[in-house]
N, C-alpha and C positions, 0 to 999 in steps of 0.2 A: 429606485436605485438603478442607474445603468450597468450595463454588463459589463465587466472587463473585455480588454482589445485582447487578450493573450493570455491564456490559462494553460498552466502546465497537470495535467491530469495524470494521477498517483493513485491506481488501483491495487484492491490487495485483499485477501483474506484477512487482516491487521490481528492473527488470531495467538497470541496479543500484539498490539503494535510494540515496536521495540526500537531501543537510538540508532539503529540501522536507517529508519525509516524517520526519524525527526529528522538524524545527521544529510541523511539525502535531501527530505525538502528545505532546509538551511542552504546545499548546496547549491539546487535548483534556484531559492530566491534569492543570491546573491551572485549567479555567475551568468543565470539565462534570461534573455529577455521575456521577463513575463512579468503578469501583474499579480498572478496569485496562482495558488496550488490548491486545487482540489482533491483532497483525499476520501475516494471512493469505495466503501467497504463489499466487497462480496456478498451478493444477498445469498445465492446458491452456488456454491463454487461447479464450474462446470467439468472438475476432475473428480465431481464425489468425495473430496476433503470432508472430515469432518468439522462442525463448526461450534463453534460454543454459536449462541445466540443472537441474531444481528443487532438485538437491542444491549445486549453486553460489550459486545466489541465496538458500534456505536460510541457506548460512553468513553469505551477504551481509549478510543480515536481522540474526541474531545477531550481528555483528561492528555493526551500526549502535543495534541498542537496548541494547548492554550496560552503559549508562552508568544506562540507566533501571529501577529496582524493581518497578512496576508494570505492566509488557510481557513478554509473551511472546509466544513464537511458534507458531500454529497450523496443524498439518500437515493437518487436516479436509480439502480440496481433494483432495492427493495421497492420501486412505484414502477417499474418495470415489470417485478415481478419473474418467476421461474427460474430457467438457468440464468447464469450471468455470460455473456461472453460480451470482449470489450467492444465489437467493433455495434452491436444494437445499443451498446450504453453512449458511444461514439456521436451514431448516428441520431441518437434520441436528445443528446444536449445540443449537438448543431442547430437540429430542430426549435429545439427551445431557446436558445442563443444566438441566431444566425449572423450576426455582427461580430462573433466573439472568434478569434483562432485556436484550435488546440494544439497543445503539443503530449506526449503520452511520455511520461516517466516508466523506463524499467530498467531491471538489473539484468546485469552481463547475461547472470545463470540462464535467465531467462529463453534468453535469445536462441538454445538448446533445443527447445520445445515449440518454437515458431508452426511446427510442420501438425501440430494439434491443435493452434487457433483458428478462429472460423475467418476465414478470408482474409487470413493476413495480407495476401498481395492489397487488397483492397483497402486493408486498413489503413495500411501506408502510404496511400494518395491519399489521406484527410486530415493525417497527424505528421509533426513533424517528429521523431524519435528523440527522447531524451536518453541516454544510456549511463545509468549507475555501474561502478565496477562492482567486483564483489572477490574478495580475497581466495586464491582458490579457483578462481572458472577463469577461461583462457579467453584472453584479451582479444584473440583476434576474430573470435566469432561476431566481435562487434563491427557492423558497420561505419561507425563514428569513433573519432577519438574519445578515449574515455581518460576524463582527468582526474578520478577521483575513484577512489579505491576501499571500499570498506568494509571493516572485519567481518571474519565469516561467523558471525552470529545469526541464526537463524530461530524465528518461530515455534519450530520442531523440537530442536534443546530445548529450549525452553520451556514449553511444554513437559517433555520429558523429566525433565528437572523439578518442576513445580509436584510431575506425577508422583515423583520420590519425596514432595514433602519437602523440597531443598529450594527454599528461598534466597539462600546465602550466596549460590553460587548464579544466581540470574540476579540478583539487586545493581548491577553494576551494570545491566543491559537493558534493562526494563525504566521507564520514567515514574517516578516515584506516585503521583498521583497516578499510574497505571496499575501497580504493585498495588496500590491501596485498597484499590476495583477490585484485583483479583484476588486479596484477601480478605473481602468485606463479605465480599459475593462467594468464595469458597469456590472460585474457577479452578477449573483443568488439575484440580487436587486429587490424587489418589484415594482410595477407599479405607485405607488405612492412616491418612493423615489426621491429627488430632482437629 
């Protein structure tokens, strides 16, 4: 199989992935020149996040892009090994791909926290920026126009949410073979949930 010319790369904690995160790569393959989107899970988050399991959020990922053709999923992180930070994940698929262009998917919030990546100036001579909005973080901190705008739904709710036992109020943010995982598997549930 040859490589694709142009991969839009979509890293993340996915801890769970959530339609924040489909709705973006939808928007990526139908508005940016690319051929496919790679979504990358966090093997070690380099903030000391806590993580459910790279093998659970894995499936999680898989259970959320299966609707999509041109996605797959990127284990590089976890065959990397130790912390994750994007610009050795960067540099290790160039490696592996040298024919291939990347581009880097991230959200506005993000771009807040630029001054705690590892070499950001450097990243940005090897990716081209893709920039999600995100409802709630100010638009101008982005360097590119941002066309697309998406609810402030976050990981962390939900999380939270699931901690209380409260499925009801995440079903409508979560993709349904995702919810399945995390109820099958008894993720991120309280100690009190039945």
């Amino acid at each position: 199989m040859t490589d694709p010319q142009h991969v839009a790369l979509f890293g993340g904690s996915f801890n769970p992935p959530h339609v924040c995160h489909t709705l973006a790569t939808l928007w990526v393959l139908q508005t940016q020149p690319v051929d496919e989107v790679w979504w990358i899970p966090t093997y070690q988050h380099a903030f000391n996040k806590d993580l459910a399991s790279f093998e659970a959020r894995k499936a999680m990922c898989q259970a959320a892009i299966a609707p999509f053709r041109d996605v797959r999923i990127s284990e590089i992180e976890r065959e990397l090994g130790g912390e994750s930070r994007t610009i050795d994940t960067v540099l290790a698929l160039k490696e592996r791909h040298p024919r291939t262009r990347f581009s880097l998917v991230v959200g506005a919030d993000i771009l807040g926290e630029v001054d705690r990546w590892k070499r950001w100036d450097e990243l940005m001579t090897m990716v081209n920026l893709i920039v999600v909005g995100r409802r709630g973080h100010d638009r101008d901190t982005s360097p590119d126009k941002i066309d697309l705008e998406l609810p402030d739904i976050s990981s962390t709710i939900i999380r939270d949410a699931l901690a209380r036992c409260d499925y009801e109020s995440v079903r409508a943010w979560i993709p349904a073979d995702v919810l399945s995982i995390i109820d099958h598997h008894q993720l991120y549930l309280g100690t009190h949930c039945a």
